[in-house]
C-alpha positions as CSV (number, residue, x, y, z in Angstrom):
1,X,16.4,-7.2,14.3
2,X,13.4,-9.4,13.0
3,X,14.0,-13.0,11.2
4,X,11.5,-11.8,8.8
5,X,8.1,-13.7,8.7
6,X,9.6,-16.8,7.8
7,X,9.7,-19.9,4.8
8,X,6.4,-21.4,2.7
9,X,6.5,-24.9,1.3
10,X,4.7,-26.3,-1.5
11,X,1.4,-27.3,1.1
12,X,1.4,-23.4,2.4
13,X,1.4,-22.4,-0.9
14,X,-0.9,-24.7,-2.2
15,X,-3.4,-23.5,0.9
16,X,-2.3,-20.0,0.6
17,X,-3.4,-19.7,-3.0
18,X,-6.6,-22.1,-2.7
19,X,-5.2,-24.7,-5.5
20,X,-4.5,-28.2,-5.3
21,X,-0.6,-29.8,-5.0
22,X,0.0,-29.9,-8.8
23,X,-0.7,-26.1,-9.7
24,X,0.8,-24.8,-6.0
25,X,3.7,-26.4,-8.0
26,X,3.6,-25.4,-11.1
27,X,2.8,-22.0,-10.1
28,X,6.4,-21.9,-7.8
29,X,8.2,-23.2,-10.7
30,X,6.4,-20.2,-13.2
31,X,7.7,-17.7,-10.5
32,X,11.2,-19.2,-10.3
33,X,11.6,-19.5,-14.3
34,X,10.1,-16.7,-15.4
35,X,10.5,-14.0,-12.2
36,X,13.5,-15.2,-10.4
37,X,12.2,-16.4,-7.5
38,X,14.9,-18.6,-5.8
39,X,14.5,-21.6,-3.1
40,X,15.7,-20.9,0.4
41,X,18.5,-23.1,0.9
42,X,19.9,-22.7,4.0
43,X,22.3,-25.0,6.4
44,X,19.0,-25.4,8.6
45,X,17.2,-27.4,5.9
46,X,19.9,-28.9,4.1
47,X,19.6,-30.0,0.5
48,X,16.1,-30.3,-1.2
49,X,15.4,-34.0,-1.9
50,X,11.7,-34.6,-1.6
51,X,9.3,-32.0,-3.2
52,X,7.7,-31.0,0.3
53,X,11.3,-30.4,0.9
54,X,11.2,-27.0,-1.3
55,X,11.2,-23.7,0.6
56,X,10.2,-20.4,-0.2
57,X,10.9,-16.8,1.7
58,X,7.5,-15.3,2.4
59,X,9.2,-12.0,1.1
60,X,9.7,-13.5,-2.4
61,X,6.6,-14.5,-2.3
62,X,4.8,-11.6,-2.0
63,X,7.0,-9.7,-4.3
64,X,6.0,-12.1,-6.7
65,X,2.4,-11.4,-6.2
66,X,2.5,-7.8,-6.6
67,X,3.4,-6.6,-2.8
68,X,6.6,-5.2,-1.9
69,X,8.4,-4.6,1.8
70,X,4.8,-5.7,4.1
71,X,5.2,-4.4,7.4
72,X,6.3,-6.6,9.9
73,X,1.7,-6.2,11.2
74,X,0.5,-7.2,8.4
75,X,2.8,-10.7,7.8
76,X,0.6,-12.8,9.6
77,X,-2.4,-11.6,7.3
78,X,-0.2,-12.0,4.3
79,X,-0.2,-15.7,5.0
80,X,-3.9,-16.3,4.8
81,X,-5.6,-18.5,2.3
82,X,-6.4,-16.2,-0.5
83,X,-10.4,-16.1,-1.3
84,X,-11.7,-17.1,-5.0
85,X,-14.3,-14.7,-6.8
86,X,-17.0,-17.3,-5.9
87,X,-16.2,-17.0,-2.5
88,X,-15.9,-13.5,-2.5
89,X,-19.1,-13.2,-4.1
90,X,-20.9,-15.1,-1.3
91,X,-19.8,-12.9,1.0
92,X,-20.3,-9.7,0.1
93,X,-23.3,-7.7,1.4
94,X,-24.0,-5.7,-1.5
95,X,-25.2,-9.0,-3.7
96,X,-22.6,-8.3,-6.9
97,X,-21.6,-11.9,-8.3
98,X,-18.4,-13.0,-8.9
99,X,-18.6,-12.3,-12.8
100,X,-18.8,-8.2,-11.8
101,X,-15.7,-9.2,-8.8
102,X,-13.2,-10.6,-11.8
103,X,-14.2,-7.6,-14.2
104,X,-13.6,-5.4,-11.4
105,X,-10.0,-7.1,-10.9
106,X,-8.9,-7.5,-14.3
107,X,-9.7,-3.5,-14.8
108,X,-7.5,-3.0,-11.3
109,X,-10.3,-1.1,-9.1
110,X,-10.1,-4.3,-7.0
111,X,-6.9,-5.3,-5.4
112,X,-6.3,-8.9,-6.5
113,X,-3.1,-11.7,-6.8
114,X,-3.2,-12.8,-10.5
115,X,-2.0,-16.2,-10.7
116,X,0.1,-17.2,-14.0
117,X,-3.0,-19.8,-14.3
118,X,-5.5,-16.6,-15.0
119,X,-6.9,-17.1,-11.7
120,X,-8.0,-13.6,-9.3
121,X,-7.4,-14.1,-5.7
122,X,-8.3,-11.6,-3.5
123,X,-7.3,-11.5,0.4
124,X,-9.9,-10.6,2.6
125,X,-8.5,-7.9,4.9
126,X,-7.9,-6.0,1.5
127,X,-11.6,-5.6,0.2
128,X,-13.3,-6.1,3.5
129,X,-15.0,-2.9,4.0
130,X,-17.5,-4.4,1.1
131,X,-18.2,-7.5,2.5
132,X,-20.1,-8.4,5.1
């Protein structure tokens, strides 16, 4: 039986969803007010007493961005730094700018992760058959 594909901190998340330290926090305490997300206190890491100290399930995570049970092949993917619509933009072979790639996610014909900030993050193995 798999462990599952493990805990974030505050610094994955802040990576993960291309923010600095501030919002990756305010964003985990949005998701654990307002959505239930719940810190992964376990005997292994003891009690939380410094803020890198706060630990997520990746699981939760991605429930909490819109994806639910992620096969075990694509966890690894899951994980990666999310791209912004500017750097989507500059990578996609077709030339649309990153005004038409938020339209496109705000009307859903673009899978995206909607962050409780307003911000559109997209992960690249999702829309890369556009891109270059």
């Amino acid at each position: 039986m798999s462990e599952g594909p493990g805990l974030a901190t505050i610094s994955d998340l802040m990576r993960h969803w291309n923010v600095c330290w501030k919002v990756a926090e305010a964003i985990a305490d949005h998701f654990e007010d307002k959505r239930g997300l719940e810190r992964a206190l376990t005997k292994k890491y003891g009690k939380i007493k410094t803020r890198e100290q706060r630990w997520y399930r990746w699981e939760d995570i991605w429930e909490m961005e819109g994806r639910v049970d992620v096969p075990p092949k694509h966890w690894s993917r899951m994980k990666e730094r999310l791209l912004t619509v500017t750097e989507l933009a500059s990578r996609d072979n077709k030339g649309r700018s990153a005004r038409t790639f938020r339209r496109d996610a705000a009307n859903g014909t673009l899978p995206s992760v909607k962050l409780p900030i307003g911000k559109h993050l997209f992960r690249e193995f999702e829309v890369e058959l556009d891109l270059q």
